[in-house]
C-alpha positions in Angstrom: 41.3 -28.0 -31.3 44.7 -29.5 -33.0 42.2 -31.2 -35.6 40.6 -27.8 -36.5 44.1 -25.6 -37.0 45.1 -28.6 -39.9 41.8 -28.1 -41.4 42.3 -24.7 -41.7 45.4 -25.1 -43.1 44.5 -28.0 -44.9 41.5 -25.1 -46.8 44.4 -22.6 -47.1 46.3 -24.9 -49.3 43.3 -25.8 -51.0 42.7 -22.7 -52.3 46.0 -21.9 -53.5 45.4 -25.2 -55.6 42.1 -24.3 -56.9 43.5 -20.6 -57.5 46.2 -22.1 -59.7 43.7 -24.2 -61.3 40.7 -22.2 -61.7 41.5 -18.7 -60.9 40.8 -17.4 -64.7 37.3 -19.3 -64.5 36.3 -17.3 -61.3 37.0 -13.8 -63.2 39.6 -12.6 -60.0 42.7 -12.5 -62.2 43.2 -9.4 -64.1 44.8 -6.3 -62.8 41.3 -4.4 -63.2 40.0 -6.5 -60.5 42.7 -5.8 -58.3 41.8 -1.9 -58.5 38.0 -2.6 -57.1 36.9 -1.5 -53.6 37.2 -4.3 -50.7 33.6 -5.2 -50.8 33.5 -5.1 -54.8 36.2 -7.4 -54.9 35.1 -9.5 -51.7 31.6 -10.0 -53.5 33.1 -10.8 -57.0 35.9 -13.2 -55.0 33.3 -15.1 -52.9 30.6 -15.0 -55.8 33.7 -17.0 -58.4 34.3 -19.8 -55.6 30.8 -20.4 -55.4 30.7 -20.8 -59.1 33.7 -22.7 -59.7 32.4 -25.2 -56.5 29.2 -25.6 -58.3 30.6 -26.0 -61.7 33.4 -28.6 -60.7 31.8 -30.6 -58.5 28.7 -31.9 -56.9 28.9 -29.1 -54.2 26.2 -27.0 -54.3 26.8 -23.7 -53.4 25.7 -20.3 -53.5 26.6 -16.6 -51.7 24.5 -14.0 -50.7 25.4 -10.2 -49.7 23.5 -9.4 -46.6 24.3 -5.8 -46.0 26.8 -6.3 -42.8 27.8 -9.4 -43.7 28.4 -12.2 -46.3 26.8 -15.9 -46.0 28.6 -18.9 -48.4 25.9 -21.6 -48.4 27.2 -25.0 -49.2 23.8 -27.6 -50.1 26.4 -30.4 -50.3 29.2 -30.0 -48.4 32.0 -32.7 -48.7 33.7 -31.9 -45.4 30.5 -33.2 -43.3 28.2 -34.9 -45.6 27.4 -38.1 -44.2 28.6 -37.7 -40.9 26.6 -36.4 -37.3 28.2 -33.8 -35.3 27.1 -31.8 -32.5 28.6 -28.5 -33.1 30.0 -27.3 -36.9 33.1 -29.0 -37.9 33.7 -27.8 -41.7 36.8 -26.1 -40.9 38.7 -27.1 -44.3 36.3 -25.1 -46.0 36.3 -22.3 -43.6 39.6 -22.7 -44.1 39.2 -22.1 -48.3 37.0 -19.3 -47.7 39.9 -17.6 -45.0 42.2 -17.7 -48.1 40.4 -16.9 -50.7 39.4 -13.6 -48.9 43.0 -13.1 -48.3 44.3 -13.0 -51.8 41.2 -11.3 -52.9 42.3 -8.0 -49.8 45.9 -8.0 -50.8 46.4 -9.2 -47.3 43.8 -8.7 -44.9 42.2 -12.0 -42.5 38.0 -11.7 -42.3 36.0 -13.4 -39.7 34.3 -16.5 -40.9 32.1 -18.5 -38.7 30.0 -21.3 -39.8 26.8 -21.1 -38.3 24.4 -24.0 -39.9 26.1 -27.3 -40.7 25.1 -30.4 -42.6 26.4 -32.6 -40.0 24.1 -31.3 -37.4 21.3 -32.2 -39.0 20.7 -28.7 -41.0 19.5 -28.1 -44.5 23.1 -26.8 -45.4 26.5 -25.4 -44.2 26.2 -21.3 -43.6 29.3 -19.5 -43.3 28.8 -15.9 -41.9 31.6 -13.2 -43.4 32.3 -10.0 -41.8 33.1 -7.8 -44.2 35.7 -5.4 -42.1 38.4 -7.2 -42.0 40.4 -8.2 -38.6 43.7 -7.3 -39.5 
């Protein structure tokens, strides 16, 4: 349990990073963003990490809107790639995906869950996002 609270905030810095880096390159920066809808905002957010992932690295990843909920699909995931686990265990970039919602809701914390992992032998790491948000 102490391993996955430093991951998370292992992710959390992360993004901050990455945000620095390559906010401009995921389109979240302007003020007109900022005056979007949650959802409109949490797809555009989550759709620009996927993109910037993809495009800076040899993660593969993609996001998908599915009505209730969100799913961040990562083909090559760094946390877990070569490694066996029996459960999922990519809590840095749960941890990424926490903040990155955050800054994108002024605030608010989501649910994100991973449900499919690399590590366990599946075909990628699935992370399932609520889209009300918990607080």
């Amino acid at each position: 349990r102490g391993g996955r609270v430093f991951a998370l905030r292992a992710g959390k810095a992360t993004f901050e990073d990455l945000l620095s880096n390559y906010g401009a390159m995921a389109g979240v920066g302007d003020v007109a963003f900022r005056m979007l809808p949650l959802h409109l905002k949490m797809r555009i957010g989550l759709g620009g990490m996927a993109r910037v992932f993809s495009s800076i690295s040899d993660q593969l990843t993609k996001f998908e809107d599915k009505g209730d909920h969100f799913v961040y699909s990562i083909q090559r995931c760094p946390a877990c790639w070569g490694r066996h686990t029996e459960k999922p265990g990519c809590f840095i970039m749960a941890g990424i995906i926490m903040a990155g919602l955050k800054w994108v809701s002024n605030g608010h914390d989501f649910r994100v869950s991973e449900a499919t992992c690399i590590g366990m032998g599946d075909a990628s790491c699935d992370f399932i996002i609520s889209k009300e948000p918990i607080s």
